[in-house]
KOLTI-805462 format. One line per 10 residues: number of its first residue (from 1); their letters; for each residue z, y, x of N, C-alpha, C. Coordinates in nm, 2 decimals. Example, Ala and Ser with C-alpha at 12.3 -4.5 7.8 and 13.67 -1.06 7.14 Angstrom:
BEGIN
1	as	0.78/-0.57/1.32/0.78/-0.45/1.23/0.78/-0.33/1.32  0.71/-0.22/1.28/0.71/-0.11/1.37/0.79/0.00/1.29
# end
This chain:
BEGIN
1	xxxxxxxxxx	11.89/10.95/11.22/11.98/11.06/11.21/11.97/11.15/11.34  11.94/11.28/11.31/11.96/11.33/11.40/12.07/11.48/11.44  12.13/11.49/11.55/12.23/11.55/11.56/12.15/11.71/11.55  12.29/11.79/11.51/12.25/11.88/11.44/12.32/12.03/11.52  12.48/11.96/11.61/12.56/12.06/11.66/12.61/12.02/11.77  12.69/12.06/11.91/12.78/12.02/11.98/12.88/12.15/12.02  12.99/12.05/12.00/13.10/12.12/12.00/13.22/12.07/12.11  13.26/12.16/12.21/13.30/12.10/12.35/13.44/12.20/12.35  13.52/12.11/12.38/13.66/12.15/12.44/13.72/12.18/12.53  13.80/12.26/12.61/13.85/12.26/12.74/13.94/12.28/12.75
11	xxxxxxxxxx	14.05/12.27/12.85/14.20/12.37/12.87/14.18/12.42/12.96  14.29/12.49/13.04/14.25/12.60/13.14/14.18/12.56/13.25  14.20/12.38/13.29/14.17/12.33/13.39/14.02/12.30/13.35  13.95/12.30/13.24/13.84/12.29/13.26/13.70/12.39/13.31  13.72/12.49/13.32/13.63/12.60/13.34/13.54/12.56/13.44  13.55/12.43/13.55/13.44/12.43/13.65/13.36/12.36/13.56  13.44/12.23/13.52/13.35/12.12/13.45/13.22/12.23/13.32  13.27/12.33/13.25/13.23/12.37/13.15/13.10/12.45/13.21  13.10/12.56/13.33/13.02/12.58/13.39/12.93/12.53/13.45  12.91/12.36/13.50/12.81/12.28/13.56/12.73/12.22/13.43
21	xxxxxxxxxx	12.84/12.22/13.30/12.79/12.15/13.19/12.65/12.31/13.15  12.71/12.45/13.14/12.66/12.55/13.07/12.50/12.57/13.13  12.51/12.53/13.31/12.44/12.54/13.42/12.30/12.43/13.39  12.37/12.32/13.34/12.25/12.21/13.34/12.21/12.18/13.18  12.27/12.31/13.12/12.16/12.30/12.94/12.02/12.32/12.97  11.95/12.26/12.91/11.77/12.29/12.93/11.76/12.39/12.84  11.70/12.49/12.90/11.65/12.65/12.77/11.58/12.57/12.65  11.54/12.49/12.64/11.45/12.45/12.52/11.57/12.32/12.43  11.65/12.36/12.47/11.76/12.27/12.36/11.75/12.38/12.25  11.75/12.30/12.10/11.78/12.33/11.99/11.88/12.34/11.92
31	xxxxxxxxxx	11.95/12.30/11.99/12.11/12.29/11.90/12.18/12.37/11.94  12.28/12.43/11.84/12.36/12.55/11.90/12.50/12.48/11.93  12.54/12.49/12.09/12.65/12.48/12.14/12.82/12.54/12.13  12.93/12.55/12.10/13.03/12.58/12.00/13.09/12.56/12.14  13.19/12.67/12.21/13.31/12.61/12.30/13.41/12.67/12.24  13.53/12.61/12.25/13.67/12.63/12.30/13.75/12.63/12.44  13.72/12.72/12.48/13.82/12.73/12.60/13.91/12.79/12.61  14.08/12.72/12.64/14.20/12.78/12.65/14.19/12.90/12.72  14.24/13.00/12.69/14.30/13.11/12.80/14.37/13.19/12.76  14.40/13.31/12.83/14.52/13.39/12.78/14.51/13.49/12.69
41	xxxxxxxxxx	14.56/13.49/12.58/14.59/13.59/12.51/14.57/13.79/12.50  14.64/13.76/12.59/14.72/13.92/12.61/14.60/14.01/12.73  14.48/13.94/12.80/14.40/14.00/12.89/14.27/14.01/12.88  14.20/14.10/12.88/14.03/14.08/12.87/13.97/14.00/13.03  13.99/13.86/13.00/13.94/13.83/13.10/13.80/13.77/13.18  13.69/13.85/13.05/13.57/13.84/13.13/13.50/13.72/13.09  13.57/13.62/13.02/13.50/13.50/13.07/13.35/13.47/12.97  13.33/13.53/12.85/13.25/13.57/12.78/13.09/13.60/12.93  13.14/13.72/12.98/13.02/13.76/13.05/12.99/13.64/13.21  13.12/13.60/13.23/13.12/13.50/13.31/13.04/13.37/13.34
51	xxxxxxxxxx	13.05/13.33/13.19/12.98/13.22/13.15/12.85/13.23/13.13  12.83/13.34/13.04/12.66/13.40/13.02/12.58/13.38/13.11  12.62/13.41/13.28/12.56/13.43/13.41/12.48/13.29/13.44  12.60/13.16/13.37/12.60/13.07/13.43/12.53/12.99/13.33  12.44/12.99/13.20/12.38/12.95/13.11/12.22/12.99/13.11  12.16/12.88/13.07/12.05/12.93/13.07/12.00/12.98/12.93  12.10/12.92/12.79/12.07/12.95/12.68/12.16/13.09/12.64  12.09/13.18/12.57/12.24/13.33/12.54/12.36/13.27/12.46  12.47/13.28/12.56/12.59/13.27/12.58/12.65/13.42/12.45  12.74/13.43/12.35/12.83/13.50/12.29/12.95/13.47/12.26
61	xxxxxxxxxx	13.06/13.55/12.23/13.13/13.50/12.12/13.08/13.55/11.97  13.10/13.46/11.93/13.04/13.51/11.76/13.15/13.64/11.67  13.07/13.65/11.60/13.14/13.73/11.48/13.23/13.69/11.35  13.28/13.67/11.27/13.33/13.61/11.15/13.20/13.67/11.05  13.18/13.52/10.99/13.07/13.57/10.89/12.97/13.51/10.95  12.92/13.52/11.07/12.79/13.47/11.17/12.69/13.40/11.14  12.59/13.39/11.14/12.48/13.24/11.13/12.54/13.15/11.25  12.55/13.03/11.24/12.51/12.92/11.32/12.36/12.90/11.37  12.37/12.97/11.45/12.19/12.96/11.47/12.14/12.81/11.59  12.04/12.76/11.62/12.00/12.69/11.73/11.97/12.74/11.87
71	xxxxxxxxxx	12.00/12.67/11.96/11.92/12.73/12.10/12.09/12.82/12.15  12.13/12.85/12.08/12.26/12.93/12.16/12.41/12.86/12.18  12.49/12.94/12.27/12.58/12.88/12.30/12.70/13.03/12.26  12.81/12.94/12.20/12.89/13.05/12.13/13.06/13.01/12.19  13.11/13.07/12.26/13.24/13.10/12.27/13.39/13.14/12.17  13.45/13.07/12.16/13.54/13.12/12.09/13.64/13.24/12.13  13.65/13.37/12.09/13.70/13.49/12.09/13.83/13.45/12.16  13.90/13.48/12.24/14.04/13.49/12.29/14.13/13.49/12.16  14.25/13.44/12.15/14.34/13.46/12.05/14.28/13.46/11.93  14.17/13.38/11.88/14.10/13.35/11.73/14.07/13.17/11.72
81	xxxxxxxxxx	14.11/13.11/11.64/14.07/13.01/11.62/13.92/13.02/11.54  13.81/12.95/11.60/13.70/12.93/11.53/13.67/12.82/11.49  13.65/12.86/11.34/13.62/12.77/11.25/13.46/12.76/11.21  13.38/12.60/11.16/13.24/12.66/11.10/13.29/12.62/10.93  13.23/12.71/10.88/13.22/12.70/10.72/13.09/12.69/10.66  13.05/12.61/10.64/12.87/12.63/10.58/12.80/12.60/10.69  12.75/12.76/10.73/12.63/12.75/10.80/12.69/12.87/10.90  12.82/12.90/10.87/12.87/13.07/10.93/12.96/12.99/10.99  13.03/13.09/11.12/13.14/13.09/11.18/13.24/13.18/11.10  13.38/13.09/11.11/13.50/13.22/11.06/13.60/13.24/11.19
91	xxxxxxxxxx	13.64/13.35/11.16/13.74/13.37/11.25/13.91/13.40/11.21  14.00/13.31/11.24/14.12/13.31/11.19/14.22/13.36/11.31  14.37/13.40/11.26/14.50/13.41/11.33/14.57/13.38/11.27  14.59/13.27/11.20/14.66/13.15/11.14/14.74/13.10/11.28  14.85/13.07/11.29/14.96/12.99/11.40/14.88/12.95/11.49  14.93/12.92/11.61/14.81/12.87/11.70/14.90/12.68/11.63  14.80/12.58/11.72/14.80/12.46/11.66/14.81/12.43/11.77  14.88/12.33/11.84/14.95/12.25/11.95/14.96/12.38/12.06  14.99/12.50/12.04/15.03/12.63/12.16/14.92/12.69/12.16  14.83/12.64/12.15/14.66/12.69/12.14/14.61/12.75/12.00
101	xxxxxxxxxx	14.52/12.88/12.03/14.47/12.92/11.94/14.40/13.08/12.07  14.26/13.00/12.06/14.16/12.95/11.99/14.21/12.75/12.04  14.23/12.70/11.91/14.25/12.56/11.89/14.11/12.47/11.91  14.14/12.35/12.00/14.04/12.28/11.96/13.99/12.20/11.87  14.12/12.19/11.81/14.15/12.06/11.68/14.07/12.14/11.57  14.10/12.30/11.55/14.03/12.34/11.48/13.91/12.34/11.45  13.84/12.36/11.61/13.69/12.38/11.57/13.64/12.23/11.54  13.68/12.15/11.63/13.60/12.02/11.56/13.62/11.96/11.46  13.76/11.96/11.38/13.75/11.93/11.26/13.69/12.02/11.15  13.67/12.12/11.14/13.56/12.21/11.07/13.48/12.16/11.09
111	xxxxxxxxxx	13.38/12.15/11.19/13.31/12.10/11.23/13.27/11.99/11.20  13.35/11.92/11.21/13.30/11.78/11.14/13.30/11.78/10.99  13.35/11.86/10.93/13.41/11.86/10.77/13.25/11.90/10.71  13.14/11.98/10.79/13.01/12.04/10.78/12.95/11.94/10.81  12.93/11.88/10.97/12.79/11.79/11.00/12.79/11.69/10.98  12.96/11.63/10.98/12.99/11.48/10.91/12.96/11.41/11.06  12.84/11.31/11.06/12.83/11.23/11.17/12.70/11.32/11.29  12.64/11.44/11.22/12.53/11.45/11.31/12.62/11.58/11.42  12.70/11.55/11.45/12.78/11.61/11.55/12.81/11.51/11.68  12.79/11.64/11.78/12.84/11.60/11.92/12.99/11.65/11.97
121	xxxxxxxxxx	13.12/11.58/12.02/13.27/11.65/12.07/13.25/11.60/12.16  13.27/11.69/12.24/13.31/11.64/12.41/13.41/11.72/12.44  13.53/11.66/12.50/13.63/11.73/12.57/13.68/11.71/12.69  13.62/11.81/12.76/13.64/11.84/12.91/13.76/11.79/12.99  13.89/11.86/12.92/14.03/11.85/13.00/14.13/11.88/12.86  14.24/11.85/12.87/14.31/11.89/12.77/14.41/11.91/12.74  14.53/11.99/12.66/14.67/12.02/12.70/14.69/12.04/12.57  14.83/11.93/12.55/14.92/11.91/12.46/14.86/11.87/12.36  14.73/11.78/12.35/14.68/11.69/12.30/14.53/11.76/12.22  14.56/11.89/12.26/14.46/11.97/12.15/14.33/11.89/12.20
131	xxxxxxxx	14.27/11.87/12.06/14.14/11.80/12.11/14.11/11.66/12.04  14.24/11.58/12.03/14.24/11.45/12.00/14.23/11.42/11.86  14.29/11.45/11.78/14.25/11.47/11.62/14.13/11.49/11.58  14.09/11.65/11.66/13.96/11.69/11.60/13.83/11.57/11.65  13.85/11.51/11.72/13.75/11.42/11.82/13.76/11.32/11.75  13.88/11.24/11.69/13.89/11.16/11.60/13.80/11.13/11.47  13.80/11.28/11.42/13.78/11.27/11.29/13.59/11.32/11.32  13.55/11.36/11.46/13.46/11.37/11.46/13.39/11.20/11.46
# end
């Protein structure tokens, strides 16, 4: 079996851990990387171009609709829960889910609902449990 996706969690406290992790991807990884990182709502705060700096693989937030492609690492949009469906990313404003949204619970359990077992969750740091369900069921 071989894995197919990784999909990594944070809350606000994780942003260093997330950056040493974005820092030490090898450009020749094939799997496309999926984050959720908590942050604020209401501000454009950069962290899209932030992280990019600090990746060796192209760093985005995706689109709704999107390919899941290999080799990249994709961000979840401020204030959107990302979901994968198929082979696409969706993007929702459905309730946030434990205060969070972009949720973590969401993406990994999508996530898992698609790769089944050939998935990777890792969660960095975590707040008000987001994270733990989806990791579960991964």
């Amino acid at each position: 079996m071989a894995f197919e996706i990784i999909v990594i969690g944070a809350s606000y406290g994780g942003l260093s851990a997330l950056q040493i992790i974005l820092s030490n991807l090898s450009p020749e990884l094939c799997l496309p990387v999926v984050i959720v990182q908590h942050r604020r709502k209401d501000e454009d705060d950069g962290l899209c171009e932030y992280l990019h700096k600090r990746s060796s693989l192209p760093l985005t937030e995706p689109n709704d609709k999107e390919i899941v492609e290999p080799g990249r690492v994709y961000l979840a949009p401020r204030d959107y829960h990302l979901l994968i469906e198929e082979s696409m990313f969706a993007l929702s404003t459905e309730s946030p889910v434990g205060y969070a949204r972009p949720s973590i619970d969401v993406l990994f359990e999508s996530a898992a609902d698609v790769y089944h077992e050939r998935i990777i969750g890792v969660i960095l740091t975590g707040a008000n449990r987001d994270g733990a369900m989806g990791l579960a069921k991964i």
